[in-house]
C-alpha positions in Angstrom: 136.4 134.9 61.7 133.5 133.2 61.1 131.1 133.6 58.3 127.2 134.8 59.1 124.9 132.2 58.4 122.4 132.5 55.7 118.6 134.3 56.3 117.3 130.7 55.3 119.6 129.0 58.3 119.1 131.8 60.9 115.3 130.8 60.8 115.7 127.2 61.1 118.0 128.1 63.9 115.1 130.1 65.2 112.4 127.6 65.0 114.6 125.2 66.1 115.6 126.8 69.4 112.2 128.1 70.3 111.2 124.7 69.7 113.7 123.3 72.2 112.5 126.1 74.8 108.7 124.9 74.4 109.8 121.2 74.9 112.6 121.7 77.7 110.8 124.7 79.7 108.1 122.8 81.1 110.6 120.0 82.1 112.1 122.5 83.6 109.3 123.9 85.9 108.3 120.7 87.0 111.4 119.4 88.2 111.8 123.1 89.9 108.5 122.3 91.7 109.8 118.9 92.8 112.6 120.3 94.0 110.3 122.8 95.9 108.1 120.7 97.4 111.2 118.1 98.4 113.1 121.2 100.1 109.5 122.5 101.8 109.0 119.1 103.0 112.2 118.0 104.0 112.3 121.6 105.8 109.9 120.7 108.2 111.0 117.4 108.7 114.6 118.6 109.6 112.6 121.5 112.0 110.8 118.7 114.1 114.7 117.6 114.8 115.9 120.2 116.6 115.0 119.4 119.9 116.7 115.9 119.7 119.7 117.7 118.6 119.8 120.1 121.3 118.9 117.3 123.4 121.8 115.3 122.8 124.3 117.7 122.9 123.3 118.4 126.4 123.5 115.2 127.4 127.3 115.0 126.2 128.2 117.7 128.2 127.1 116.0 131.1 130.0 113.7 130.4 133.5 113.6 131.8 136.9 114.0 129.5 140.3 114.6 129.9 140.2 117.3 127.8 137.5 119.9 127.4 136.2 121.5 123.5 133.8 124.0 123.6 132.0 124.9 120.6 130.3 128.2 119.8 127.9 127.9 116.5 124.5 127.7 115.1 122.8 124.5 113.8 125.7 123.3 111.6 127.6 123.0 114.9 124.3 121.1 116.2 124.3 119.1 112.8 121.2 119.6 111.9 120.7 117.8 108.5 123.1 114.4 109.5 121.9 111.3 110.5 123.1 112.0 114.1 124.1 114.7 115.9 127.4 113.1 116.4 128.6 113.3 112.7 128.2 116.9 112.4 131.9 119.0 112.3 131.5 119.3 116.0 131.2 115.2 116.5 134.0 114.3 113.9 136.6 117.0 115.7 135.5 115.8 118.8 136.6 112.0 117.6 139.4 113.5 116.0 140.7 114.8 118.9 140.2 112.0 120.9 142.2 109.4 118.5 145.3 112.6 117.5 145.3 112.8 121.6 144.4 109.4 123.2 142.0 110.9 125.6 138.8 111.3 126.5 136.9 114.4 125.3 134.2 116.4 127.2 132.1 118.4 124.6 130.4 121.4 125.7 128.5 122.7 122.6 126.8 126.0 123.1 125.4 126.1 119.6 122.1 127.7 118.8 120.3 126.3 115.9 119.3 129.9 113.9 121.5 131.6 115.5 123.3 134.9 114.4 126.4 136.8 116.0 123.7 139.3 118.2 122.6 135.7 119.5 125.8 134.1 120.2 126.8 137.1 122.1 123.7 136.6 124.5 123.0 133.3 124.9 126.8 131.9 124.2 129.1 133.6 125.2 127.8 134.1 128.8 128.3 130.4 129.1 132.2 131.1 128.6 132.9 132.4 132.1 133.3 129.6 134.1 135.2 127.4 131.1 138.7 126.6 130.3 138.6 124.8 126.8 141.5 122.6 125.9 140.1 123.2 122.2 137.0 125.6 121.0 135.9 126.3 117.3 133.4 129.1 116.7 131.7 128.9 113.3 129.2 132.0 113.3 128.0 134.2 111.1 126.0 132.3 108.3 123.0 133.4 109.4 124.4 137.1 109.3 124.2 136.9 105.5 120.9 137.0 104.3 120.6 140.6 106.2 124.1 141.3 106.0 125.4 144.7 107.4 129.2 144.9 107.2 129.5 147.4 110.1 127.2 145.3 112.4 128.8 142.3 111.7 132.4 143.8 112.4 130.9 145.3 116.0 129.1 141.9 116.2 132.4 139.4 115.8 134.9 142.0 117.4 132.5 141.2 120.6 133.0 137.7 120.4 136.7 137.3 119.4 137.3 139.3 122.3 135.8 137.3 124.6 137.3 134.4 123.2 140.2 132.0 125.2 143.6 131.7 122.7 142.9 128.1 122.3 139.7 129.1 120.1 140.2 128.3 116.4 137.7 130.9 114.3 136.4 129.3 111.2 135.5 131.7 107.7 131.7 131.7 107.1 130.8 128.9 104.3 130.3 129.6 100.8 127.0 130.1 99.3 128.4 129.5 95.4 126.1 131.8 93.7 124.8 135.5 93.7 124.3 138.0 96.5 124.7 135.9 99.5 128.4 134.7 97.7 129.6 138.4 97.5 128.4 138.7 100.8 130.0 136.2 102.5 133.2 137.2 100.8 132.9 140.3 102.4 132.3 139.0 106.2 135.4 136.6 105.6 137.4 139.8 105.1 136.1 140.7 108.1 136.7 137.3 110.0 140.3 136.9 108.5 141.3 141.1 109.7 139.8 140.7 113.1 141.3 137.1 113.6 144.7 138.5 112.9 144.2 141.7 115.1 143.5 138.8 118.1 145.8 136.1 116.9 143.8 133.5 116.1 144.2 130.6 113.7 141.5 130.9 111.0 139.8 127.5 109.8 139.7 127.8 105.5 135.9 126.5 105.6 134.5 128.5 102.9 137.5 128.0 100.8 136.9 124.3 101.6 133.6 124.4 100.9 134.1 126.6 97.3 136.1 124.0 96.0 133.2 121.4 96.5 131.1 123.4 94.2 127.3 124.0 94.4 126.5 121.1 91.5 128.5 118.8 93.7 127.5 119.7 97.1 123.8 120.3 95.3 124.2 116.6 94.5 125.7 114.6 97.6 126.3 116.7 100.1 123.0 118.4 101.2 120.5 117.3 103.8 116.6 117.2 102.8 115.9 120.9 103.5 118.3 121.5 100.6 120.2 123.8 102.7 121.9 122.0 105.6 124.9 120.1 105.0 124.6 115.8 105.4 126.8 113.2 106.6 129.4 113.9 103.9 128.8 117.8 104.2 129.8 117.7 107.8 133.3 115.7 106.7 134.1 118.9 104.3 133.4 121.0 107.1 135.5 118.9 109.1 138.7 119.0 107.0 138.3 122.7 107.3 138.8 122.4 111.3 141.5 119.1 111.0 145.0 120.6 110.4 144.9 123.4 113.1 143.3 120.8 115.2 146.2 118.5 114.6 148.4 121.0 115.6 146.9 122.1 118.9 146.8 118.4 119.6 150.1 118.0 119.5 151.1 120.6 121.7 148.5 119.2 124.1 150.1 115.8 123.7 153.2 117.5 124.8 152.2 120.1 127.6 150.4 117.0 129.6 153.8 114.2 128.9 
């Protein structure tokens, strides 16, 4: 065991720390308020975005392809906070698929920037009816968290998983690293993981994926302006989440169309 310092030390310790405090606290509150003011601002530039995504994603699914992916999601799936709609998770399985396949793909994304399960249900999954995706990935319930009520979001997802095709791959909701909204999400990806297995679908790892990034390192590189939307090299992480079940159905397509 250690020995207790002297009455003469602990008050030099004493001074000494509160001295520390007085110098490194307002360091501290300023470069809190930077970061404030960079998020706030960077916020509204990403909001004056949206419509471009949206935009452009329409625009794709005018296109023609061999094979069809369909994408159910809120604005991660439109990549807001990348340079270009194209490199969000969406964009990079979509190129994916087309080099693991060697043909062209047609991407319908029915992402919703803001979006939450209740809004997926109406404004997404109608769009379903008249489809038959070679591929689909749905990546919902993010925006579930803040508010998050276990029993809703179980009603919620069990509504959309059973409206879902068998090619759809269902993807964990991300991590959040810290706090409340990190317990929470746990708890919807118990959810996501019992109701994928009740309907037999392959689960994407993405908040594993993103947990082992960490906050300091996503904090650092991987975050768009708004500090909360991922960038470029976000989007890849998400990706990688997606890519080995992706290589898999891609291999069976290869075969089912030789």
């Amino acid at each position: 065991m250690t020995s207790k310092p002297s009455s003469g030390k602990r008050t030099a310790w004493l001074i000494g720390g509160v001295s520390a405090v007085t110098v490194l606290a307002p360091g501290f509150f300023v470069a809190r308020e930077l970061v404030r003011r960079r998020s706030t601002a960077g916020a509204a530039t990403i909001a004056n975005t949206l419509h471009l995504n949206a935009r452009w994603w329409n625009e794709q699914r005018e296109k023609k392809g061999e094979l069809l992916y369909v994408a159910i999601g809120d604005s991660a799936a439109q990549g807001v906070g990348g340079s270009r709609p194209g490199r969000s998770y969406v964009g990079l399985i979509a190129a994916h698929l087309r080099t693991a396949t060697g043909n062209t793909v047609r991407v319908i994304n029915l992402s919703v920037s803001g979006a939450r399960l209740r809004e997926a249900i109406a404004a997404q999954l109608p769009a379903l009816t008249d489809l038959d995706p070679d591929i689909m990935t749905v990546a919902i319930g993010a925006n579930d968290i803040a508010q998050f009520d276990a029993e809703r979001f179980e009603r919620e997802l069990e509504t959309i998983y059973s409206a879902l095709p068998k090619s759809a791959i269902v993807a964990e909701v991300p991590s959040f690293y810290f706090g409340a909204a990190e317990r929470r999400a746990r708890l919807a990806n118990a959810i996501v993981h019992r109701l994928a297995t009740r309907h037999g679908f392959e689960v994407a790892p993405l908040h594993a994926t993103t947990r082992r990034q960490t906050g300091a390192r996503y904090a650092l590189n991987q975050v768009a302006a708004d500090f909360f939307h991922p960038n470029d090299r976000g989007y890849r992480v998400w990706a990688s989440a997606f890519l080995p079940i992706v290589d898999r159905l891609a291999a069976r397509l290869t075969r089912s169309k030789d």
